[in-house]
N, C-alpha and C positions, 0 to 999 in steps of 0.2 A: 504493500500500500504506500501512498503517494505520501512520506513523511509531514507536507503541507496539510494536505487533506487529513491523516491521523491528526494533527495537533489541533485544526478545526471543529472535528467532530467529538474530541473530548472537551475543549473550550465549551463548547455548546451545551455536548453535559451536565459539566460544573456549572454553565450559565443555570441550566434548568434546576439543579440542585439546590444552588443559592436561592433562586425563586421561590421555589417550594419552598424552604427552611425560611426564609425572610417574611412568609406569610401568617406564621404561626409563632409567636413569643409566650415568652410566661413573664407571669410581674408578682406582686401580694403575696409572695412568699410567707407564711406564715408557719409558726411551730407555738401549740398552744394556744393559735388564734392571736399571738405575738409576735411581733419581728423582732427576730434576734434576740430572747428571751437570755436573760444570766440569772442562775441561780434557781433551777427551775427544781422542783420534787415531785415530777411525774415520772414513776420510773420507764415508760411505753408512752413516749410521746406524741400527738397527732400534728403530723405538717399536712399542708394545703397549698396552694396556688389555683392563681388566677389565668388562664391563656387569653391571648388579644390578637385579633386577627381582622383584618378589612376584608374578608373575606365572607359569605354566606353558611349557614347552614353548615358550622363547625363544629364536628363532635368528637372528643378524645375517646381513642380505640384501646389504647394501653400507655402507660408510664412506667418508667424505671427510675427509681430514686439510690442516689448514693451517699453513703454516710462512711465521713473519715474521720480518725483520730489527730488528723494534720490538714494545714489549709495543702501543704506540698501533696502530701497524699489525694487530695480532693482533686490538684487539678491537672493530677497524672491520671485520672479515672480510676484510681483505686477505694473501692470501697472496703478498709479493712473495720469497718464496724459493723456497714450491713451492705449488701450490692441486693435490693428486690428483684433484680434480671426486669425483662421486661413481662411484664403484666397487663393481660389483656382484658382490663378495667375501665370506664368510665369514671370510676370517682376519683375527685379532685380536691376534696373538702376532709378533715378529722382521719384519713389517711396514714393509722396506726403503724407507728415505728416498732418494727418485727427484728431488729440484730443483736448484738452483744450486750451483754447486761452493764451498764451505763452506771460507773464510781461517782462518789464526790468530788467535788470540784471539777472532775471532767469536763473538758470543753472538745464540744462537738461542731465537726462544718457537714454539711448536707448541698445538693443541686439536687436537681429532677429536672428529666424531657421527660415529652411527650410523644403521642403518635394521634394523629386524629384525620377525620377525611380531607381535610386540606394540606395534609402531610406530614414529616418530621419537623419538632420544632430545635432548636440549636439547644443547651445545656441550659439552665435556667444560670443566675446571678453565684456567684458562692455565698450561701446564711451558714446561718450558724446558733448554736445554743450553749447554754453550758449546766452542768447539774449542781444544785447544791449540796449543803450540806445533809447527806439525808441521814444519819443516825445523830443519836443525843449524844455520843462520845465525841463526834467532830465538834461541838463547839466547844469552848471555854467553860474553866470548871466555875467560873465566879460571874454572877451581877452583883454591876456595883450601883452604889446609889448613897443618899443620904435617906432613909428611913425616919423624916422627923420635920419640923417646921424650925424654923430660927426668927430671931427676935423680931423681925420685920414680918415677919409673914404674920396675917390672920386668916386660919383656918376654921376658926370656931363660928363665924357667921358669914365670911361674906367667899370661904377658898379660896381665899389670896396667898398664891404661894410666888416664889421667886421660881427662875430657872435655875435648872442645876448648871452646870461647865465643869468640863472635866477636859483632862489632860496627859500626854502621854510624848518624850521624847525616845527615841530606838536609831540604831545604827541599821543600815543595809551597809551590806562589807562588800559585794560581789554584782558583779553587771546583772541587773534586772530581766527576767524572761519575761514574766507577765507577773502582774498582782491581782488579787482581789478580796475585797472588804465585803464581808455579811454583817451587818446587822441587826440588831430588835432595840427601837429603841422608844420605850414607855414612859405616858403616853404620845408625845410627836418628839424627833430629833433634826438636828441640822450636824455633819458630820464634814469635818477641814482637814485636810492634809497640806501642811506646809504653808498653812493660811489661807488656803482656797479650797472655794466649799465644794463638797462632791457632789456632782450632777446637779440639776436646776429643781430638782422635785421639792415639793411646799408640802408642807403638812402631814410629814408622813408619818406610821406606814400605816394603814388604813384600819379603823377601829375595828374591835371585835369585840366580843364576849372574851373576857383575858384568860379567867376562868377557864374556857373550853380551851382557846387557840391565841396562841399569837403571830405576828407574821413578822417576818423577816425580808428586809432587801438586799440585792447584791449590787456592788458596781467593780464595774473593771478600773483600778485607779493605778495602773502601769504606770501614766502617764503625770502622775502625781507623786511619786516616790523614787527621790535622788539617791545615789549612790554617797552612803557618808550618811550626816549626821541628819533628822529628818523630825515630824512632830503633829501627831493627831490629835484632834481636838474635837468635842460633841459638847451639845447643846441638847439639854432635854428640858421639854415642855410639856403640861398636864395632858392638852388632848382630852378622853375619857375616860383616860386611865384615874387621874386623881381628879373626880368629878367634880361637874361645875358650879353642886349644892351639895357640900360635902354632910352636912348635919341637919339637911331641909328633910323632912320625909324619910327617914331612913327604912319605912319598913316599906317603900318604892322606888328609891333610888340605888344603885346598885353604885361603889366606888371602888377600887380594887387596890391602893396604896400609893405609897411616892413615888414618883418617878423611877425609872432605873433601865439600866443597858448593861443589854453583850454583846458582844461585839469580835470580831475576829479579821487581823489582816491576812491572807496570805501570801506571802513571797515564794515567785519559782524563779532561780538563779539559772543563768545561761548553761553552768557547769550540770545541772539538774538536781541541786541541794535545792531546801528549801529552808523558810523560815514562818515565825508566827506568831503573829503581835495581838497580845491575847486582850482582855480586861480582867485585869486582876486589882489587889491594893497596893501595886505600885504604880498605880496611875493617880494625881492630885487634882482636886475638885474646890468648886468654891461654889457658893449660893449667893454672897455679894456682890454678883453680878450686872451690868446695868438692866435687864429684863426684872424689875422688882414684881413684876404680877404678871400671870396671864392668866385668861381664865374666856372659854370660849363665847359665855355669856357676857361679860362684860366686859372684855376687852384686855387693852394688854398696856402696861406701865414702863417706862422705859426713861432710866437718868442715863444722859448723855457722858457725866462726868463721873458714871463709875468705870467707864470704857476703862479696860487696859490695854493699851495696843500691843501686839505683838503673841497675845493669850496663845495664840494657837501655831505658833512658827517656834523653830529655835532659838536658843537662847534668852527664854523668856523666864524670867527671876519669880518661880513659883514658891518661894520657900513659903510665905504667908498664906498658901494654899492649904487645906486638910488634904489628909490622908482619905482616896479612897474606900468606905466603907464596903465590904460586903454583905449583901444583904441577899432576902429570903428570893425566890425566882417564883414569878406567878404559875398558880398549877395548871395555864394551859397548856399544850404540844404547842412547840417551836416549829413554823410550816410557812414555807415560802409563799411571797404576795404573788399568787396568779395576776392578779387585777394591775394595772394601771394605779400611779401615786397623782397624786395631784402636780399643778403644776401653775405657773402663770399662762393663762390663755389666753388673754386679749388684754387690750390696754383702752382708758377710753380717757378723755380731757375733759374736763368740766367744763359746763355750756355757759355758765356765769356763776356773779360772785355777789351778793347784796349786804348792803350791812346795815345792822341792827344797831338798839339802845345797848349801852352798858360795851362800849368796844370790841360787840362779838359780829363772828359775820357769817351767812347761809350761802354756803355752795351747793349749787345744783349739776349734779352729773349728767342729768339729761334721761335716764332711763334707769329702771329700781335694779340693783344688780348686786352681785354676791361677790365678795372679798376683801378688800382694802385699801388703804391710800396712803399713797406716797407721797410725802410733804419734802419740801423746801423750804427749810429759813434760816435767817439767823437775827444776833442777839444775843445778851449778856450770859453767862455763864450762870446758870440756876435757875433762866428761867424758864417758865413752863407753859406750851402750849397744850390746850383742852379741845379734843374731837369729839362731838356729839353725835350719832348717826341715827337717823328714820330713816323712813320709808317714804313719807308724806310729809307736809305742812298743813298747821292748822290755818283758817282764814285769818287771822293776824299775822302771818306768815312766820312764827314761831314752829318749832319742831314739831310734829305731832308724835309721843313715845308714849300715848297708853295702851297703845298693842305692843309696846316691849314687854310688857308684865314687869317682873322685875330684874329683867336685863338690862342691864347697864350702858352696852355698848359704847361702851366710852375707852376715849386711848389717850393717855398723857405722855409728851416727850417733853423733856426737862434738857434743855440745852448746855451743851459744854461750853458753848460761847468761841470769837475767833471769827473765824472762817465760814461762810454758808454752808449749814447742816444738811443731808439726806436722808432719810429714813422712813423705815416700814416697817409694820407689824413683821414679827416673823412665826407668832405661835396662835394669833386668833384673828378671827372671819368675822364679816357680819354681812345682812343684806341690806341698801339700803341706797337710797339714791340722792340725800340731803347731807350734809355737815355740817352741826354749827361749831366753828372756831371761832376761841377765844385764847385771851392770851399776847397779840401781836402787838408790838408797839408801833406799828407800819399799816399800813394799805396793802394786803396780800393779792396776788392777782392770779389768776385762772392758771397761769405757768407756773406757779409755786406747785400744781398738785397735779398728779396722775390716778384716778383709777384704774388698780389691778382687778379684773376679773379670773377667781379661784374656779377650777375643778378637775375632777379626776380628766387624765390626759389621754382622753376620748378624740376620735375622728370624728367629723360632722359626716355623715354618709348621704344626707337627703336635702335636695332642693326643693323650693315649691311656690310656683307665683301664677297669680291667676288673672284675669281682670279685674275682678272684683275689691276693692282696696284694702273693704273692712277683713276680709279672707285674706287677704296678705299682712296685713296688721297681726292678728289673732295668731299667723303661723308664726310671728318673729315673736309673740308675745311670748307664745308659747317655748320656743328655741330658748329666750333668754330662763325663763323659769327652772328647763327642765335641765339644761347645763348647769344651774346656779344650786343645782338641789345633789346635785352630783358630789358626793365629799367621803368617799369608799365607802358610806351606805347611801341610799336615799334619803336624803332627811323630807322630812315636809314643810320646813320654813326655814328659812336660813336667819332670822331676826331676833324671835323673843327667846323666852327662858325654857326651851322645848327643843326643836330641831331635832326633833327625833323618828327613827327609821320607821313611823305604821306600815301595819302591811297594807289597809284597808286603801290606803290614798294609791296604792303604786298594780289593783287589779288588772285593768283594759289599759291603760295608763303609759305601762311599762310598755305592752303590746305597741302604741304608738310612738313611744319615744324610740323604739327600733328603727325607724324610717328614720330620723335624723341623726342620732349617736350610733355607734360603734359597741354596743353598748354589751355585747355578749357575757367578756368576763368579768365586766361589774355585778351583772344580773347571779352570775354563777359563783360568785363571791356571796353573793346576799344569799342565793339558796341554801349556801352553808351556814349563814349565820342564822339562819332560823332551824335549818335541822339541829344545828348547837342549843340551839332553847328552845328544843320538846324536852316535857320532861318525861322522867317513865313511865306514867299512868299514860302516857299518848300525848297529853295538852303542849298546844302550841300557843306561842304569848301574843297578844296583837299589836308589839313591836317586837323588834328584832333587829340585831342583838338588845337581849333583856337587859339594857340600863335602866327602865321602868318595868318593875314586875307586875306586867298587865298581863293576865292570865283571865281572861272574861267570859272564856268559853262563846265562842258564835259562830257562825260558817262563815262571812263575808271578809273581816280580818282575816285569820288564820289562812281562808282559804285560797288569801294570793299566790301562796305558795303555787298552787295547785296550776295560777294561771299562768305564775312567769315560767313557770316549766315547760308550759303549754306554748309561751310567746317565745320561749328557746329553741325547743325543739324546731317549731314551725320556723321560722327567722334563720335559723342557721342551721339547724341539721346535729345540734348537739344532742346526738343520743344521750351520753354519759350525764346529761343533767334530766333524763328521765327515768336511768339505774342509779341513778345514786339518792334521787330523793323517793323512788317507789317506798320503800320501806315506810319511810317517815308520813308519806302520806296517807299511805294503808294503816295504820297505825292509829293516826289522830282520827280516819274516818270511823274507824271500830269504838274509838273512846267515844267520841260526841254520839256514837249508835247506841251504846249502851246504857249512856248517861242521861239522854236527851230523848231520844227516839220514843215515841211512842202509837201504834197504830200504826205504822209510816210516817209520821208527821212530826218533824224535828222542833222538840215545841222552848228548845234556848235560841234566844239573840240579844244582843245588846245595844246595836245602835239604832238599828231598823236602815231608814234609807235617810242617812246620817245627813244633817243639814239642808234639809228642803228649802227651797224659795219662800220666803211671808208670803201670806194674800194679794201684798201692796208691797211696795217701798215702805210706806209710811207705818203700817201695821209693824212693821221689823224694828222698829227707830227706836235703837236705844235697847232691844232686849237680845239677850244672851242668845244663841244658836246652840249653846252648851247641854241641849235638851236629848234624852234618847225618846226613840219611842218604838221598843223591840216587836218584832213583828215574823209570827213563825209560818207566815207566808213564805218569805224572802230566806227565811234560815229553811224549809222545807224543800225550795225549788231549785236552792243551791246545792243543796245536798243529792238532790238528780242530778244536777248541771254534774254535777264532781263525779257519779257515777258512771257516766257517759264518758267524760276526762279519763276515767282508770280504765276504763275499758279498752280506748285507746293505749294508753302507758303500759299496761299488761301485755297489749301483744309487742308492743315496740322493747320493750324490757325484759322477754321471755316469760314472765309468768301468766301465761294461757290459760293456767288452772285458773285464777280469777275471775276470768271473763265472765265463765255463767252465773257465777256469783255476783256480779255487777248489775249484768242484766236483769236476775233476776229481780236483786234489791230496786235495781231504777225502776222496771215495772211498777211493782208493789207502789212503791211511794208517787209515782206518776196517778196511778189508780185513787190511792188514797188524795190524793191534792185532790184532783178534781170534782169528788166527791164532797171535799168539804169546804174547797170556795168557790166554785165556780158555779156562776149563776145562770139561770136558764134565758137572762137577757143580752148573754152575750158577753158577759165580763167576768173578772174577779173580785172576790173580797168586794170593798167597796166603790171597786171601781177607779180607784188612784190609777195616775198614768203608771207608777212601775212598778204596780201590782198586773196590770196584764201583759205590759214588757216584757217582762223573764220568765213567763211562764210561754207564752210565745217564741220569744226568742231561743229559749232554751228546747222549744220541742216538744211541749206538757200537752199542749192543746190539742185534743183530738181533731182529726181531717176537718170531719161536718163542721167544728165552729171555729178554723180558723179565721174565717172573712167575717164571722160578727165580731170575733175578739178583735179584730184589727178595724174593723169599722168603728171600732167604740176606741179605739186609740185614736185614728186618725182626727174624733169628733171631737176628741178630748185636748187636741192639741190645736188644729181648725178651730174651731166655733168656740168651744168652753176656754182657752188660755188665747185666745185669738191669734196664731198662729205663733206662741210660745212652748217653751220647756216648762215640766212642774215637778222635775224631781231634784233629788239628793246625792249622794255619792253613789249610793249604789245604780241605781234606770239613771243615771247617765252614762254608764259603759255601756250601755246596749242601745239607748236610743238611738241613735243615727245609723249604725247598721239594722233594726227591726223595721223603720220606717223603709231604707233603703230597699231591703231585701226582700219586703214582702210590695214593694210596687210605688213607692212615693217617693224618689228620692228627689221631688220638687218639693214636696212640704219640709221633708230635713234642710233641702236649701235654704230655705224659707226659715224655719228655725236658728240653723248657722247663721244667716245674717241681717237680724234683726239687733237692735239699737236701743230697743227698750226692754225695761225690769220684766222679768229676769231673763238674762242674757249673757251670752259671751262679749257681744256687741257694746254693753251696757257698760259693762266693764271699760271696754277702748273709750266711748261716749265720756268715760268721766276719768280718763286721763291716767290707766292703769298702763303699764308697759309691762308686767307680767301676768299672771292668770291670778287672782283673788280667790282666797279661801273659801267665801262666802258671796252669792248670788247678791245681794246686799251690803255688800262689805262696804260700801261708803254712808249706810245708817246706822250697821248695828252694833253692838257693844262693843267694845273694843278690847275688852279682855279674851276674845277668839276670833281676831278679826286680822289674819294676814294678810298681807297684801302681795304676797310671793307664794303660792300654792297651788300644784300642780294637779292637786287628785279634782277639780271640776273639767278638766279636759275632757276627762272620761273617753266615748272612741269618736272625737271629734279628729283625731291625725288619722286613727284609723281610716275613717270616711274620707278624709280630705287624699289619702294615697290609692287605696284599694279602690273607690269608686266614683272620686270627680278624677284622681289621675289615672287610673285605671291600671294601676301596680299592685299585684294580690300571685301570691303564689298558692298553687295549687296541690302541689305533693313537692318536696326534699327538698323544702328551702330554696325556693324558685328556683330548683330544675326542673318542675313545666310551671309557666304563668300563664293568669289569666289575665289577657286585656281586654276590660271591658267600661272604656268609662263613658259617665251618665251625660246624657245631653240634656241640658236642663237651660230654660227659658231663662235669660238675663245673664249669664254668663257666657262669654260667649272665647273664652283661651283659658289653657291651663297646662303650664309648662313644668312637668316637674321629672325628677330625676334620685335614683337611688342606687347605691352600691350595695349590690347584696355580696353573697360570698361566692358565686359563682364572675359576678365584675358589676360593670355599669348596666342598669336599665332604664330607660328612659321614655314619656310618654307628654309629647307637643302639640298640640291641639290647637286651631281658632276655627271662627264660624262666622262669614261671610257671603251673606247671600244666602243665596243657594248654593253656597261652595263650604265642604268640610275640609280641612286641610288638617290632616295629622301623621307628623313624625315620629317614628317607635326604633327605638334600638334595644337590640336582645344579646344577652352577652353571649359568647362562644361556649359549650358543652352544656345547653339549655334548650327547649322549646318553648313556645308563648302558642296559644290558641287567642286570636285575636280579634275582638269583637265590632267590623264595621258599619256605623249609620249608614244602610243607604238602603232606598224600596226595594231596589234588585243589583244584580253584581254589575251591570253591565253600565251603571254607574260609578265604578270604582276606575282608576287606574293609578298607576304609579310611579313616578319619576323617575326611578332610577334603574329600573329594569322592570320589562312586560310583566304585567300585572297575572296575565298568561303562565308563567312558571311556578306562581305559588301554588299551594295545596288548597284547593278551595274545599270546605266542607260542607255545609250548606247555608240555606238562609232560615230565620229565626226572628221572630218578632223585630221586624225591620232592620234586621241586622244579616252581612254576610260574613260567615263564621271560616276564619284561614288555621290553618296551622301552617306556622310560620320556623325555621330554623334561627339561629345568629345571624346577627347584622343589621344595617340601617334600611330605613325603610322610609320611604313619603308616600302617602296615601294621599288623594283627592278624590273628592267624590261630590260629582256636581249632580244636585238632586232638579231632576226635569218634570 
């Protein structure tokens, strides 16, 4: 052969080779749902990726993954920890690590290809993970701490404690391979090496029940530790550990001690020695520290002129320091943070500055938000500026803090004097969109101060903008709230003397905030802390973790469990948060059956449908929402609802044997409801909107009276509330999907965006920028009156994704979706977009004329069954390739029904 011609026709080849391979990449490498995870204690890890391809109808056929004890080993293709060969698999997601049994400290690198019908894809990126410390022997035999209050501190009324500071100098003799620092440091720590702080995480490591567990962080700090003489430094702060009403309530409040840390460096030397810089008592601590107070309710105290410079580097003159104490180690398991630390998220400026009588001044941030401020001043040595924080102002435009209760929320910096000061909180939060400052001997100006925005160090995964304004208002309202609530549990308020994890607020809730957070292993973090507080009799508390031992017995708390399990699995595909929490939830359902159960008819509750709307505005003025009013409707229908849940969970978790047990029991008790409130007019009970909600929604309603039961909802919302909401926490997770589902989703529009009491609307109308605890919240008491509270969202994201954006997946975590969104009269675009774990999907909509114009992109090893407006297909086409090659399925109540593979798509559909 013609050596020209040979070197052509393999050119061409490779041309073709490179093609196909350049068509097909991987990205979102993940291990544990983490990138680049350190310190991890899963002994069988799940890695994942994402493939991206401009290409159609992309599905992976098989993957090979490799795992090295070396990046060099990784990128000579040696897998000597595990080589899967290739595997003729579709999944790409929780993709259990099958090789070597995996040491402590171990650090591990990983790639993965693929193979899919657009072809081979090239090696993915090199990640990597590393294992912690997984026995109790690896770490240090001592925590240290001081065990005790000092002169300045008042712990007897108000838990004014100082911060600890501790200290530690060590020699490294030998050229550094790598380092790494574990941690636990109770309740929050800041950690320096050589005077610089490790990693940028705020607040950490994320609270628990101390009792059950505590967590531990790692950082890689190679890159922080000199050869020669060197000096570690921490900072412990209360956090939850030393609670924020140490002697309020004691037989409710849960406190676990002072402060205390271990801590462990490791050193690996070039030569392959090692070393390890433990926490023992020869490390020197002091509590005279400048952080005189912190305390998460009331803020944090700070003299400028206790500073020591140099505390935490070499050569710094500790001898007036104490001696390390060691003290007792809390009796929870030592277990690494799955979850995300907090972190600084955003930053915001203050929109102005006004000033008051008596030389104070009110800063407005502009929007009610959660975390801190950062001040600039300066000024004499001693003296002391005062931060005040709400949420709101009263009409004299004074602070308004009677919904603090009796949080303080107050920060004092006490100046060194000199030089212009900087400083920030470093151990407590607050939410809050006002300041008053006092204290200045100057005219402060809007540049003196920055708002940090605090929260666990989540992706934003979902966009959403419509026409509509009040709907793009509501979703940013809602964004700010549900980020701002975000602090390694859910809190429910970020303000007053509470901020505490209920389960009740986070039901449907959570389910929504999936669509804009990343929110996987925060949720799977909390599943644990509530299986942590059942107790043995079955009972689960209606927070969690139990800082408040609220043990109340009811279904609608306790039994969020039930549904973030439900919004995990569905969302992402995380089995193991459906085996791990079956137990616990088999469990509590047997307790409340035993205890409660009678006839079928689960006859405990304690909140009912917690915080209903007043009559009026005005009827609300001034009185408490503090009210229960138990209702063994709601606790009976839930207790279906959850049978149905395990039925599912059973087969997905191997225990089958269940199932007829489930069944059976949901019967029975479906039988028994109906008999005893369902009325032969068409309703229940007395006819409340979310007394025929859930029993609807849930499925109770036999065939013949689903269309009276829903007729008598729609009239109830129509004509009797005139095209309003009338429920509480609980019928507002369901409403807007029951309306949706069963044929209205113009009256739920219609509900979404109205402007008057009570409302979401109503809210924005009077100058809310987050979601309000209370449908009312601008009349009623204000001793439970936040103005940062996420649980009335209820499944308004839900609706706002699955059914005006038409984003809903339908089986494995949107590996098939349905798109199907509603055409509703007055809206007329809605642009929205969401990273699931498979990649991006996205759904663009307007309505023009007689013209429908919508763009869908579907991520690569996914199907979408696509739902188009049009009277018949032959109104359809589409831009970017004949409309002709899709899979057309049929047509359906004005709709032509595709199944569609990966890739971008523009539909037009001119209706004639």
């Amino acid at each position: 052969m013609n050596i020209k011609i040979y070197i052509a026709i393999i050119s061409i080849c490779l041309l073709s080779f490179s093609k196909v391979m350049a068509q097909v990449a991987l990205k979102n490498t993940t291990c544990e749902m983490l990138e680049n995870p350190l310190g991890i204690d899963v002994l069988k890890p799940r890695l994942a990726w994402q493939i991206i391809s401009s290409e159609r109808n992309v599905m992976q056929t098989a993957y090979q993954i490799l795992v090295s004890s070396s990046v060099e080993k990784l990128k000579a293709n040696e897998g000597d920890l595990w080589d899967s060969g290739k595997l003729n698999d579709q999944e790409s997601i929780h993709v259990t690590y099958n090789g070597k049994e995996l040491k402590s400290r171990e650090k591990v690198y990983w790639k993965v290809k693929v193979w899919t019908s657009a072809g081979e894809s090239i090696w993915s990126a090199n990640n990597y993970f590393s294992m912690g410390l997984l026995y109790y022997k690896d770490w240090p035999k001592g925590w240290i701490g001081f065990d005790r209050a000092f002169p300045w501190d008042n712990i007897k009324t108000d838990s004014r404690l100082s911060a600890r500071y501790f200290r530690k100098e060590f020699q490294s003799t030998k050229e550094i391979k790598s380092a790494t620092a574990s941690i636990v440091g109770l309740g929050l720590y800041e950690l320096f090496i050589n005077g610089k702080k490790v990693g940028n995480d705020v607040l950490s490591p994320s609270p628990t029940d101390y009792t059950k567990n505590v967590k531990y962080n790692t950082y890689d700090v190679s890159s922080y530790i000199l050869r020669g003489k060197n000096a570690v430094g921490a900072i412990l702060g209360n956090g939850r550990f030393f609670a924020m009403r140490q002697n309020e309530k004691p037989y409710k409040i849960k406190t676990f001690g002072f402060p205390k840390m271990l801590m462990n460096v490791n050193i690996v030397y070039t030569d392959g020695t090692t070393a390890n810089i433990d926490t023992d008592d020869s490390w020197k601590g002091t509590t005279d520290g400048p952080i005189r107070a912190n305390n998460e309710y009331d803020g944090e105290e700070y003299d400028a002129t206790k500073e020591t410079t140099g505390w935490n580097k070499i050569g710094f003159d500790d001898s007036k320091w104490a001696k390390a104490e060691y003290v007792q180690e809390p009796t929870g398991t030592i277990e690494a943070q799955m979850n995300e630390n907090m972190k600084v998220m955003n930053t915001l400026k203050p929109v102005s500055i006004i000033k008051l009588s008596g030389g104070r001044y009110i800063l407005d941030m502009g929007q009610n938000m959660v975390g801190w401020l950062q001040i600039k001043v300066k000024g004499i040595k001693g003296k002391q500026i005062k931060m005040r924080f709400a949420e709101s102002l009263q009409d004299n435009g004074e602070l308004f803090t009677a919904n603090l209760r009796n949080a303080k929320c107050t920060d004092l910096y006490t100046l060194k004097g000199g030089e212009a000061e900087t400083w920030e909180p470093t151990f407590a939060y607050r939410g809050f969109r006002y300041v008053e400052l006092s204290g200045y001997t100057y005219q402060p100006s809007v540049n003196d101060f920055l708002g940090k925005m605090i929260y666990d160090n989540i992706k934003t995964v979902g966009t959403f903008e419509t026409s509509d304004a009040l709907t793009n208002q509501l979703f940013k309202n809602a964004w700010w709230g549900i980020a701002g609530s975000y602090k390694g549990i859910p809190v429910d308020c970020p303000q007053r003397n509470e901020r505490m994890p209920w389960l009740g607020d986070r039901g449907a809730v959570a389910y929504g905030e999936s669509f804009l957070f990343d929110n996987g292993r925060f949720y799977a973090k909390w599943l644990q802390d509530i299986r942590n507080s059942q107790k043995e009799d079955g009972a689960i508390p209606d927070v969690a973790p139990a800082f408040w031992r609220y043990y109340s017995d009811n279904m609608t708390w306790p039994g969020a469990m039930l549904l973030v399990t439900e919004m995990l699995y569905k969302q992402t595909g995380d089995v193991s948060a459906v085996r791990d929490n079956y137990p616990v939830m088999k469990k509590w359902l047997a307790y409340m059956q035993d205890r409660y159960m009678k006839d079928y008819i689960l006859t405990k509750d304690s909140y009912g449908d917690w915080c209903m709307p007043p009559v009026t505005i005005e009827f609300g003025r001034g009185k408490s929402a503090d009210k229960k009013y138990p209702s063994e409707l709601i606790s009976t229908a839930y207790y279906y609802h959850f049978t149905q849940l395990m039925i599912q969970f059973a087969r997905v978790s191997g225990n089958d044997k269940d199932v007829k047990t489930y069944e059976f029991l949901g019967n029975k008790i479906k039988d028994a409801f109906n008999k005893k409130y369902y009325n032969d007019k068409g309703y229940y009970a007395s006819n409340a909107l979310t007394d025929n909600i859930i029993p609807l929604y849930f499925g109770m309603v036999p065939q013949n009276n689903i269309d009276q039961v829903f007729k008598n909802i729609t009239y109830t919302v129509e004509i009797t509330n005139k095209g309003h909401l009338s429920n509480g926490l609980v019928g507002i997770q369901w409403l807007m999907r029951c309306l949706n589902d069963y044929g209205r989703p113009d009256l739920a529009y219609t509900v979404a965006t109205q402007k008057t009491y009570p409302s979401w609307g109503y809210m924005v109308d009077n100058g809310a920028t987050t979601i309000w605890e209370l449908w009312n919240g601008n009349t009623a008491d204000p001793k439970m009156n936040s103005q940062n509270h996420v649980m009335m969202l209820g499944d308004l994201l839900i609706w706002y994704y699955e059914n005006l954006a038409g984003i809903k997946s339908e089986s494995g975590a949107f590996k098939k979706i349905v798109m199907k969104p509603e055409m509703i009269n007055g809206l007329n675009s809605v642009n929205a977009s969401y990273n699931s774990v498979y990649g991006l999907i996205k759904s663009s909509y307007n309505k023009t004329g007689n013209q429908f114009n919508w763009t869908v992109t579907i991520p690569p090893n996914t199907t979408a069954q696509v739902y188009i407006p049009a009277n018949n297909k032959n109104e359809i086409s589409e831009k970017l390739k004949s409309i002709k090659n899709l899979k057309f399925i049929k047509m359906e109540n004005n709709r032509a029904i595709y199944e569609l593979g990966s890739g971008d798509y523009a539909f037009v559909v001119e209706k004639r």
